[in-house]
C-alpha positions as CSV (number, residue, x, y, z in Angstrom):
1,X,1.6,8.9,25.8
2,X,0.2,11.7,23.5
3,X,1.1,11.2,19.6
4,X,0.6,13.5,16.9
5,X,1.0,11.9,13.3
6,X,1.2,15.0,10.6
7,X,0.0,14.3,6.8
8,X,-0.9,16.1,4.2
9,X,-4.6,16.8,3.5
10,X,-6.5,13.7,3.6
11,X,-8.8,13.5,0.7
12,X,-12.3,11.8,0.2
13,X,-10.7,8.6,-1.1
14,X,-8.4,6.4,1.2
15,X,-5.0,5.6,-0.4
16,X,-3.2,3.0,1.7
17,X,-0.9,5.5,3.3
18,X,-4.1,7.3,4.8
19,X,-5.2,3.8,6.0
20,X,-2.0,2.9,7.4
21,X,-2.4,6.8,9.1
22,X,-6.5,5.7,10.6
23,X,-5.1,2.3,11.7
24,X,-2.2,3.6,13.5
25,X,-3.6,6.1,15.3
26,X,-6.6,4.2,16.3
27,X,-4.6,1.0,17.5
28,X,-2.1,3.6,19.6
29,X,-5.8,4.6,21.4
30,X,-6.4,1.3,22.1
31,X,-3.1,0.9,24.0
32,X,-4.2,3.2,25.7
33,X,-2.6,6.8,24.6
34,X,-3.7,9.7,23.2
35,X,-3.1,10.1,19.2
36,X,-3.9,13.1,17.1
37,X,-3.8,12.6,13.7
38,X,-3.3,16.6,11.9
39,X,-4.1,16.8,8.1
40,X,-2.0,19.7,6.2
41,X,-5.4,21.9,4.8
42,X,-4.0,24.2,6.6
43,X,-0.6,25.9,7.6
44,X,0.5,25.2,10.7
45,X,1.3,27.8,12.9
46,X,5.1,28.6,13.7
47,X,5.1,28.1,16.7
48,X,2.9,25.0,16.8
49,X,5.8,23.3,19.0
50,X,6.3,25.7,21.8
51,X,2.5,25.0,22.5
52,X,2.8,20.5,23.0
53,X,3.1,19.5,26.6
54,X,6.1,17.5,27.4
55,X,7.0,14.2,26.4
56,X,4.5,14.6,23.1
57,X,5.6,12.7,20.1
58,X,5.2,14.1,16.6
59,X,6.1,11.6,13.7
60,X,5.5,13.7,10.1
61,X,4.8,11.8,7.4
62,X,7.2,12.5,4.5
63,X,5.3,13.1,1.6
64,X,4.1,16.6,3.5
65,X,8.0,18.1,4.1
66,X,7.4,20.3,1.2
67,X,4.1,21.9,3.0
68,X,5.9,22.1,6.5
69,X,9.6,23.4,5.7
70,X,9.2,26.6,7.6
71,X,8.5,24.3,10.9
72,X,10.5,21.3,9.8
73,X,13.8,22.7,12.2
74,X,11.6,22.9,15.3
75,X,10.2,19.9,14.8
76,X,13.3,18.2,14.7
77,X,14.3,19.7,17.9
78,X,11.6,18.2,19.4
79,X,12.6,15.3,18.6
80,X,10.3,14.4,16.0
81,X,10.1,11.1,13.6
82,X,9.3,11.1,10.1
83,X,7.2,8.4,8.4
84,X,8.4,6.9,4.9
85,X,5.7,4.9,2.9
86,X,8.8,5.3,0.2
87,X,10.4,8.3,-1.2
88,X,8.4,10.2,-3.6
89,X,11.0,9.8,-6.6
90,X,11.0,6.1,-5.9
91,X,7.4,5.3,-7.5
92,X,7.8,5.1,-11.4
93,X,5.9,7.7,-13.3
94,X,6.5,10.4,-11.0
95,X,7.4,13.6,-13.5
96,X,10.9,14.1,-13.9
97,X,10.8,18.3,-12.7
98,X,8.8,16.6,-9.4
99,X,11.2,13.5,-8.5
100,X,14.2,16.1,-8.4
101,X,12.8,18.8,-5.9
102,X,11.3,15.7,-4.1
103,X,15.0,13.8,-4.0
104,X,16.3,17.6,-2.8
105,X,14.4,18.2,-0.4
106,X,14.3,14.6,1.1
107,X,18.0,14.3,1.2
108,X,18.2,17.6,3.2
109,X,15.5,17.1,6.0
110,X,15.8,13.2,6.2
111,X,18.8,12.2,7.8
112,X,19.0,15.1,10.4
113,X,15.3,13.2,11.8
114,X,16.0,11.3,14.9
115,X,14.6,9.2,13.8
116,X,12.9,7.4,10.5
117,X,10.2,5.1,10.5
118,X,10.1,2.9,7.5
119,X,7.1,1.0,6.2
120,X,9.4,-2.1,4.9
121,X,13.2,-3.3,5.3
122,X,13.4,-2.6,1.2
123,X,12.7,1.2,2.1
124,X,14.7,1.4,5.0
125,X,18.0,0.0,2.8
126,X,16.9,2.6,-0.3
127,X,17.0,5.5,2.7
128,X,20.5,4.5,3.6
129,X,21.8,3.9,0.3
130,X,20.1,7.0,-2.0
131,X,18.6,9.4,0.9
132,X,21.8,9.3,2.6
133,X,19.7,8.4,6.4
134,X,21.8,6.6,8.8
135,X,20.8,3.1,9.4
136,X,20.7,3.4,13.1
137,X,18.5,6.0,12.8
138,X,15.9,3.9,11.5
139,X,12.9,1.6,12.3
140,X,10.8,-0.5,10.5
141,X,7.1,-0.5,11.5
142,X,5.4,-2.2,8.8
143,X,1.6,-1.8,8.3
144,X,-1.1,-4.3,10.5
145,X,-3.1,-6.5,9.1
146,X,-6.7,-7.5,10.8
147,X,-6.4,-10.8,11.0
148,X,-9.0,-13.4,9.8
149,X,-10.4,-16.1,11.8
150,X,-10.7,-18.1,8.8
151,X,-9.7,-18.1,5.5
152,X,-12.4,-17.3,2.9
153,X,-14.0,-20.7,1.6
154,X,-15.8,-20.4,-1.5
155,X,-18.4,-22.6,-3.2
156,X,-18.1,-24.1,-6.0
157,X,-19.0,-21.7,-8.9
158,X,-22.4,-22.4,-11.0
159,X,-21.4,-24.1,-14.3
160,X,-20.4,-21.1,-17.0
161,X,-19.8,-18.6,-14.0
162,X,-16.5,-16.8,-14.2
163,X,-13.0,-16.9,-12.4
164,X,-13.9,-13.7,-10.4
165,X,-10.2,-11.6,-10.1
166,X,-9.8,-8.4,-8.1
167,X,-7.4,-5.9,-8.4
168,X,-7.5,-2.7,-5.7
169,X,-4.9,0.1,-5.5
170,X,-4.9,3.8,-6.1
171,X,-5.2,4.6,-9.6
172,X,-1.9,5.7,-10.4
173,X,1.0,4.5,-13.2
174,X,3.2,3.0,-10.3
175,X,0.3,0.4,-9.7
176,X,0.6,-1.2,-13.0
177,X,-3.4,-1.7,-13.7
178,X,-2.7,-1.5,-17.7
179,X,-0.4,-4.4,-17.2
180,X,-2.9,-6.4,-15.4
181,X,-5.6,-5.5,-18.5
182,X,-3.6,-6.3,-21.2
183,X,-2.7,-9.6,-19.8
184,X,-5.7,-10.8,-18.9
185,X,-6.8,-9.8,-22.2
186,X,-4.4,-12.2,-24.1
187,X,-6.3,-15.0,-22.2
188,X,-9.5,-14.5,-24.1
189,X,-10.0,-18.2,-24.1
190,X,-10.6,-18.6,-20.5
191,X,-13.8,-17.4,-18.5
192,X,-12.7,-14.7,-16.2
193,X,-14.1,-11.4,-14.6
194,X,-12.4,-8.5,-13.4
195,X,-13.4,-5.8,-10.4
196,X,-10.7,-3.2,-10.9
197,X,-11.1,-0.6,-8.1
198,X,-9.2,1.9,-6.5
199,X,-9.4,6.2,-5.6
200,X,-9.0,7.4,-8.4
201,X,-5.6,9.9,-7.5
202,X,-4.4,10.4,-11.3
203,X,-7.4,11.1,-13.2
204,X,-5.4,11.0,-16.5
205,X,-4.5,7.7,-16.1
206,X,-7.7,6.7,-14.9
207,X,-9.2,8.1,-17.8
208,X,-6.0,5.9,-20.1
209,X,-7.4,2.4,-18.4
210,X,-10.9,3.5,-19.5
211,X,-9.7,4.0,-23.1
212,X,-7.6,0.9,-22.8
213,X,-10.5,-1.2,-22.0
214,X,-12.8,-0.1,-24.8
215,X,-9.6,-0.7,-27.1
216,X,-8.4,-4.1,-25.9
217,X,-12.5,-5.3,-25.9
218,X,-12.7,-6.7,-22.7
219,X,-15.9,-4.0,-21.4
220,X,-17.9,-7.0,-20.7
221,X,-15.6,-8.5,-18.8
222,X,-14.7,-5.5,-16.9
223,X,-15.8,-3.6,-13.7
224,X,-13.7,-0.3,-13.4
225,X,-14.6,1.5,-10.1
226,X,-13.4,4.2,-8.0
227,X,-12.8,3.1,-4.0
228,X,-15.0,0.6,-2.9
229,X,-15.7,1.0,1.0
230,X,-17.9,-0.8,3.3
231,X,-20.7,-3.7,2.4
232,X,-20.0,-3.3,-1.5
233,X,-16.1,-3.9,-0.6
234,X,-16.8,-6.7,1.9
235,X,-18.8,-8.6,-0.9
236,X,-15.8,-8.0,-3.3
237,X,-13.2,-9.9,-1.1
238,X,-16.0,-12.6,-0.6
239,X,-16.2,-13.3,-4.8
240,X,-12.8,-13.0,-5.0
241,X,-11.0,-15.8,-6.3
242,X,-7.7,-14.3,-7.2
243,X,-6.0,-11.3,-6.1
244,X,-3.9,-9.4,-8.7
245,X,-1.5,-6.5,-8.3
246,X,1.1,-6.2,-11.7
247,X,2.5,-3.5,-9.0
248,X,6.0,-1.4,-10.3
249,X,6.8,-0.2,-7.1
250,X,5.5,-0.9,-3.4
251,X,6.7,0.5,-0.1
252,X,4.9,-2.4,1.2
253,X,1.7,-4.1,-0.2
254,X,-0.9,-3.6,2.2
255,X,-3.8,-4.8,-0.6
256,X,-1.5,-7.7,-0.8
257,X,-1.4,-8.8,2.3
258,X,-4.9,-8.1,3.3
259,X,-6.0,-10.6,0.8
260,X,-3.6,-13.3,1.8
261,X,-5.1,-12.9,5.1
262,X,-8.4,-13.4,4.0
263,X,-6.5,-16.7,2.3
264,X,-7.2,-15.2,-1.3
265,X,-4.2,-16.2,-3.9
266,X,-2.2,-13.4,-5.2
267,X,-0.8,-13.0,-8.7
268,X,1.6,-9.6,-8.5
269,X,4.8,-8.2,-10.2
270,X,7.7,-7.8,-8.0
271,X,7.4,-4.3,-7.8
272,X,9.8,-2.8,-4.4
273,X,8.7,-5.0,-1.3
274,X,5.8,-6.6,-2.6
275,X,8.1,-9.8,-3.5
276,X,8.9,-10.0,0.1
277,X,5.1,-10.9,0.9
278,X,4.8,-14.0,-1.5
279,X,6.4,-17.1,-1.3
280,X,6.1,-19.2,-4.5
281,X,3.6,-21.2,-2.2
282,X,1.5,-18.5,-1.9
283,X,1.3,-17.2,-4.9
284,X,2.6,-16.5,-8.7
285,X,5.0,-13.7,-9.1
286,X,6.1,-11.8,-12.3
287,X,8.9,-9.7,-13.5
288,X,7.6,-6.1,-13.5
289,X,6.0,-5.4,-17.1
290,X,6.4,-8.4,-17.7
291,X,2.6,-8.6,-19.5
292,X,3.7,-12.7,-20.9
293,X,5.3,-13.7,-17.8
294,X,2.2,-12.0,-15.6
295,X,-0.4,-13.4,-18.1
296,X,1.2,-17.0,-17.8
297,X,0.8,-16.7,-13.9
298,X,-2.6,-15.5,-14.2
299,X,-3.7,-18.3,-16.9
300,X,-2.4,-20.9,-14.5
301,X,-4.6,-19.5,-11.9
302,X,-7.7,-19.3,-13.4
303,X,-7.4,-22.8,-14.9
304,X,-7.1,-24.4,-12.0
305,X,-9.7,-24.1,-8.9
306,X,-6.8,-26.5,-7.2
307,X,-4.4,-24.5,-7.4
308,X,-6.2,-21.7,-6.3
309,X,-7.2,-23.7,-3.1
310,X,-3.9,-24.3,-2.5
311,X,-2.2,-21.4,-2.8
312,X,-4.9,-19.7,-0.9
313,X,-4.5,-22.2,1.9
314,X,-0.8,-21.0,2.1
315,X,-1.2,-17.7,1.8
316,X,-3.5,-17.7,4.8
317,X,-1.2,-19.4,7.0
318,X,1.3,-17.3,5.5
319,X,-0.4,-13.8,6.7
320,X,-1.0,-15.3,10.4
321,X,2.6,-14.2,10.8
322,X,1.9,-10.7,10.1
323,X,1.8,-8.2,12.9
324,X,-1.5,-7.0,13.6
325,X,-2.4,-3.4,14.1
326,X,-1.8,-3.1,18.1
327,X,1.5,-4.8,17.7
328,X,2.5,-2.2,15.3
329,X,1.2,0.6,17.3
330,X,3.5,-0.6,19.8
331,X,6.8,-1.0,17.3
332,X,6.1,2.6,16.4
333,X,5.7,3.7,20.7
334,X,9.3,2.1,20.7
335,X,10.8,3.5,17.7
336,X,9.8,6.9,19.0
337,X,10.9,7.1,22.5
338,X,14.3,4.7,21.9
């Protein structure tokens, strides 16, 4: 079975919805089929359909609608899917001028799909309710994991060493990185260290967590990235001894529950469906912007190397429930061809 996944340009840093994009495709190989994964740096032609042998499926991920309108009608005809991550005017600090042509146009190209693949059960209800998509026109495929063979044991850190925390998302307002700052700052009176990476999407607001750091006076205490990839973030998952994510909104949570595979705890806001991942056993969970509530989860953690071995333990069994990426290969094969 040949599948073509449409996106929009894939740029030189990998946001999660990319990820989920390389995984997919790559695990629909492995069953087996043919996958073709077509970023949008270029217009596609008109007739692009009229040329796909029979029985090809096209999913189109949603946040490219706006670049393939003029092909959108054909598409459908085919039969094609579209791919949710969530709704562009769902993620908070979206502009205003940009979450209403993104509602428009969603609304009107959505529901006549055949059908819509969402990444999480909280996206699929927000489709029904706000994007007005019929429930039984949609699937949920959440992202794979890779599963772990074992959790990650740590040794006991050298005497004066640091609670080592890592945070990784895209840098963008939704992802609530400022939140995580300013609470950890509040707890000057414990010995932690921060690794806050991510691709650096909104440079503004990259550039505000740089100013933010210098203001709060936490520069020694903090490592502010871009993406980390490869060895460099292999060895970050291996120091880490807490995960934290003060997230606003989440289609999903992938960062989330890659570290709870890897048995890291996770201290996180309940931003969209990342509250669906942890269990209080798992994990410490905040309001969103919550800074006290957040801080008091996070001071709990770092105190506590018990605690963290605990709730790392749980989380690990936790995340060997997770689908893994061939699974989800095959959910999406289904969803398609239903």
């Amino acid at each position: 079975m040949h599948l073509i996944l449409i996106a929009k340009a894939q740029t030189e840093a990998a946001s999660t919805a990319s990820i989920y994009h390389h995984r997919i495709t790559e695990a629909w190989r492995q069953h087996g089929g043919a996958a073709e994964l077509i970023s949008l740096n270029r217009p596609i032609h008109p007739d692009f359909t009229r040329s796909l042998a029979e029985g090809t499926l096209i999913v189109v991920d949603g946040a490219a609608l706006g670049l393939i309108e003029a092909i959108i009608g054909p598409l459908q005809a085919h039969g094609a899917g579209v791919l949710i991550h969530h709704p562009t005017p769902l993620a908070p600090g979206t502009p205003t001028d940009l979450q209403t042509e993104m509602k428009s146009l969603e609304r009107r190209y959505l529901p006549r799909f055949r059908c819509v693949v969402a990444t999480s059960a909280l996206v699929a209800t927000r489709l029904t309710q706000e994007f007005g998509v019929d429930a039984a026109r949609i699937r949920v495929v959440n992202p794979g994991i890779d599963k772990q063979e074992q959790r990650i044991i740590r040794p006991d850190r050298p005497d004066g060493a640091p609670c080592r925390v890592l945070t990784l998302g895209t840098m963008s307002y939704h992802k609530g990185h400022d939140v995580v700052l300013n609470a950890l700052a509040t707890l000057s009176d414990l010995d932690w260290h921060l690794t806050l990476a991510g691709p650096p999407r909104d440079r503004a607001y990259f550039s505000d967590l740089k100013a933010l750091i210098q203001r709060l006076d936490i520069g020694d205490r903090v490592e502010l990235h871009g993406e980390l990839r490869g060895p460099e973030m292999e060895a970050n998952w291996q120091q880490a001894e807490i995960f934290a994510l003060a997230t606003r909104f989440e289609g999903f949570g992938m960062t989330i529950a890659e570290a709870m595979a890897r048995g890291v705890p996770v201290a996180i806001t309940a931003g969209g469906a990342a509250a669906d991942l942890v269990t209080p056993a798992c994990g410490v969970v905040a309001p969103v912007d919550n800074t006290a509530e957040f801080a008091k989860g996070l001071r709990r953690l770092i105190f506590s190397a018990a605690l963290r071995a605990d709730l790392g333990k749980n989380a690990f069994i936790r995340a060997q429930g997770f689908p893994d990426w061939l699974t989800q290969a095959n959910c999406l094969l289904a969803a398609l061809t239903r």
